[in-house]
C-alpha positions as CSV (number, residue, x, y, z in Angstrom):
1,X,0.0,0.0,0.0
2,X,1.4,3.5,-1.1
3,X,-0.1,5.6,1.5
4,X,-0.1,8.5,-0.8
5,X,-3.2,11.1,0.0
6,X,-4.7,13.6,-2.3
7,X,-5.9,16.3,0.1
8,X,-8.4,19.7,-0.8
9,X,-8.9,22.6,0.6
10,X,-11.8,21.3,1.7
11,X,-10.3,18.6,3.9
12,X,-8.4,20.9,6.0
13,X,-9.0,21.9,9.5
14,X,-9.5,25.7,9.3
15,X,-8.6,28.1,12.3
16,X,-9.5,31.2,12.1
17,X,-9.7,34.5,13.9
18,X,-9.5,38.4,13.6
19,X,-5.7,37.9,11.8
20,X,-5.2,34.8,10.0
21,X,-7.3,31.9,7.9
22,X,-4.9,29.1,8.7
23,X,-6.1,26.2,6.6
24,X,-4.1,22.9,7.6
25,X,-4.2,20.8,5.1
26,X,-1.5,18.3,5.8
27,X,-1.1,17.1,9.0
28,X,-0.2,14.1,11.6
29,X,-3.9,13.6,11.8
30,X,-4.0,12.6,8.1
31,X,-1.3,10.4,8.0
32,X,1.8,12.5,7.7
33,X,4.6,11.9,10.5
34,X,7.0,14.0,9.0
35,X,6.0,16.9,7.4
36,X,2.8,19.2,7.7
37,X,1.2,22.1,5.6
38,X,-0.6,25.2,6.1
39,X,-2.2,27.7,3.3
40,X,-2.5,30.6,5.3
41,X,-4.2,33.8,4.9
42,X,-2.8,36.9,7.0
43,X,-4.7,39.7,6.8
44,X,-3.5,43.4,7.4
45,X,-2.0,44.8,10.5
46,X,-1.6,40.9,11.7
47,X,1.7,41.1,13.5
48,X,3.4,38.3,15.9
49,X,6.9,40.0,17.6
50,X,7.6,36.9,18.7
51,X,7.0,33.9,16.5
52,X,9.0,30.3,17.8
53,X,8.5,26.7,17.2
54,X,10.6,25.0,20.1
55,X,10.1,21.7,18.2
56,X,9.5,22.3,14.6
57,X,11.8,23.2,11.3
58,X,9.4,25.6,9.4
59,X,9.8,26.8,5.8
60,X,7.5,29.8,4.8
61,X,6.7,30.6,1.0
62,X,4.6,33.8,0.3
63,X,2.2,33.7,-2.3
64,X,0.8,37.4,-2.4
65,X,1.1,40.2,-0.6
66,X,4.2,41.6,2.1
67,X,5.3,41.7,5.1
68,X,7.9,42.7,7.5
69,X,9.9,39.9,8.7
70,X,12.9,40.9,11.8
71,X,15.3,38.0,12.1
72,X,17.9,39.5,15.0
73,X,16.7,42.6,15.3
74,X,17.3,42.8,11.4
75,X,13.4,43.8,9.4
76,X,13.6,43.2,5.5
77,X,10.4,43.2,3.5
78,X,9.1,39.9,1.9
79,X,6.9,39.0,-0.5
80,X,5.3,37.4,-3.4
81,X,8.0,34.6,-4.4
82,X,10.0,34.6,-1.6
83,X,10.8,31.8,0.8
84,X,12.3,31.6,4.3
85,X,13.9,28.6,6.6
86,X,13.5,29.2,10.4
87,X,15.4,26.1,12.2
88,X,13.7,25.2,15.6
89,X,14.0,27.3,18.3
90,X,14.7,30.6,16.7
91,X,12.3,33.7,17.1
92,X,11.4,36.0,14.3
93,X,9.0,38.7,13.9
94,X,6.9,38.9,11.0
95,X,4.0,41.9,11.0
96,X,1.7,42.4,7.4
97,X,2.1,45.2,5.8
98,X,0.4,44.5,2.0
99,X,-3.2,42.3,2.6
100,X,-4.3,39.4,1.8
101,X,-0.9,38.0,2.5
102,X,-1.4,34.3,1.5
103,X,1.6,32.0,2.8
104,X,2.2,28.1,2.5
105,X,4.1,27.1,5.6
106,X,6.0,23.2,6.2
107,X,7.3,21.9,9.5
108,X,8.8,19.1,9.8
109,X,8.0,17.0,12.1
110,X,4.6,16.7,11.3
111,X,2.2,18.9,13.6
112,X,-1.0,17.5,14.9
């Protein structure tokens, strides 16, 4: 058995609030031990000083719109096509500036 999955937007578990459509498509809850994915939505003025995963890799690709990301005390402006590694443990800051800012984010291991 291949255990591959074909998953839709539909099969995600959404979370939402006043900031952020997080749609979690890939998770350990669907069979995925190693790797998860989010489509997220971050809407203007969102802003998190103070963004860490203690246990997770995560890569971030934005899709539209920008943001200010501050690695270090260091802010550089992202956007549409670019990508960012954060290893575990490290804090960055990453505050919308340009709405919707849509964003696919992995982690590795898999969150539940």
């Amino acid at each position: 058995m291949s255990g591959i999955k074909v998953m839709d937007l539909d099969d995600a578990e959404v979370y939402e609030d006043e900031t952020v459509i997080s749609r979690r498509l890939v998770r350990r809850a669907h069979g995925s031990e190693e790797m998860s994915l989010n489509v997220s939505t971050l809407k203007e003025g969102m802003e998190d000083t103070d963004c860490v995963y203690a246990d997770y890799d995560e890569i971030v690709y934005v899709l539209s719109g920008k943001a200010e990301l501050t690695i270090d005390g260091e802010t550089q402006t992202v956007g549409k096509g670019t990508a960012f590694y954060v290893p575990r443990g490290a804090s960055y800051g990453y505050k919308v500036i340009e709405a919707p800012n849509d964003v696919i984010a992995v982690f590795t291991p898999a969150k539940t």
